[in-house]
C-alpha positions in Angstrom: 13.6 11.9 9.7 12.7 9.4 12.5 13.7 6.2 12.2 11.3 3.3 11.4 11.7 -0.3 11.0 11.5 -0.5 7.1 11.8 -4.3 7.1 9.0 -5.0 9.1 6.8 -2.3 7.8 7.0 -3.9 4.1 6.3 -7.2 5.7 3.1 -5.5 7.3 2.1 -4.1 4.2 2.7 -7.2 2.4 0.4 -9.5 5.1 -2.6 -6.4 5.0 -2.5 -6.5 0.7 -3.0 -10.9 0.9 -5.4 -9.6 3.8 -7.6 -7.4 1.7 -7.0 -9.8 -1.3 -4.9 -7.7 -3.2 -3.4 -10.5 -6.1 -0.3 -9.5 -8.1 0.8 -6.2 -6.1 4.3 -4.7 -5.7 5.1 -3.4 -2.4 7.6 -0.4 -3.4 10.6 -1.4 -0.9 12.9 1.6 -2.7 10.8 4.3 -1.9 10.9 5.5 1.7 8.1 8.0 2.4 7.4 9.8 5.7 4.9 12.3 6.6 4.2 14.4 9.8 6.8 11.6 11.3 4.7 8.6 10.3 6.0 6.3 7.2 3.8 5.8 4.9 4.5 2.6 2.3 4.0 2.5 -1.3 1.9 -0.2 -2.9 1.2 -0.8 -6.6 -1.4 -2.8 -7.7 -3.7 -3.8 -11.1 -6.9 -2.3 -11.6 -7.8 -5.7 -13.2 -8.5 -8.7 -11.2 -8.7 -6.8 -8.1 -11.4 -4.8 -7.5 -12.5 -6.2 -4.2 -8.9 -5.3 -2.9 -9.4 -1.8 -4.2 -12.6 -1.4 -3.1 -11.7 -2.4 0.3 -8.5 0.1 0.4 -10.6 2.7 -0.8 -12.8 2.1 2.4 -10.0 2.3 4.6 -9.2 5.4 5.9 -5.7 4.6 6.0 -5.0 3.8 2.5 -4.7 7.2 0.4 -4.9 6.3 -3.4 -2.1 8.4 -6.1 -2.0 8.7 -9.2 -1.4 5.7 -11.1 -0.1 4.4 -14.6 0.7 2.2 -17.3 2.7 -0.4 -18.0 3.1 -3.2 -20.4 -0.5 -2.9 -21.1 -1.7 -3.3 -17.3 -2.9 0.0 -15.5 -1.6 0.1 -12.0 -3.0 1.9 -9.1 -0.6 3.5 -6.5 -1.8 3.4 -2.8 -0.2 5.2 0.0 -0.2 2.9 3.4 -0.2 4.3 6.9 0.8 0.9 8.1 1.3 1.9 11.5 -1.9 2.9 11.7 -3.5 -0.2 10.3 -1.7 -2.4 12.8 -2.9 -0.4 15.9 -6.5 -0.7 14.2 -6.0 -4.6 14.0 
């Protein structure tokens, strides 16, 4: 596994979801992903109150949407961030 900043790269993910104004989102910082070498970051975020952030992710190439879930009431949608990507695009 090649080695990545994790710090910064939930710090970058954090700054793009205020970006794209995502409200109320939990970058996953437990969950380290990587595929075909790059890291991809786990974001979680409710489908209510935000659909201007999700339509906006869904636009972006980058942003790959799993499957997501419930809890305490709130369904959640869970995004997959190429992050290193989306800061060469910036």
């Amino acid at each position: 596994m090649k080695e990545h900043d994790w710090a910064k790269l939930y710090a970058d993910a954090d700054k793009f979801m205020k970006k794209v104004g995502g409200t109320d989102f939990n970058v996953k910082t437990n969950i380290k992903t990587e595929r075909w070498g790059e890291a991809l970051v786990t974001v979680d975020i409710p489908k209510r109150n935000n659909p201007i952030a999700i339509m906006r992710m869904d636009a972006n190439e980058y942003c790959s949407r799993c499957k997501g879930f419930r809890r305490d009431g709130k369904l959640y949608l869970t995004y997959m961030l190429r992050i290193e990507k989306i800061n060469a695009e910036d």
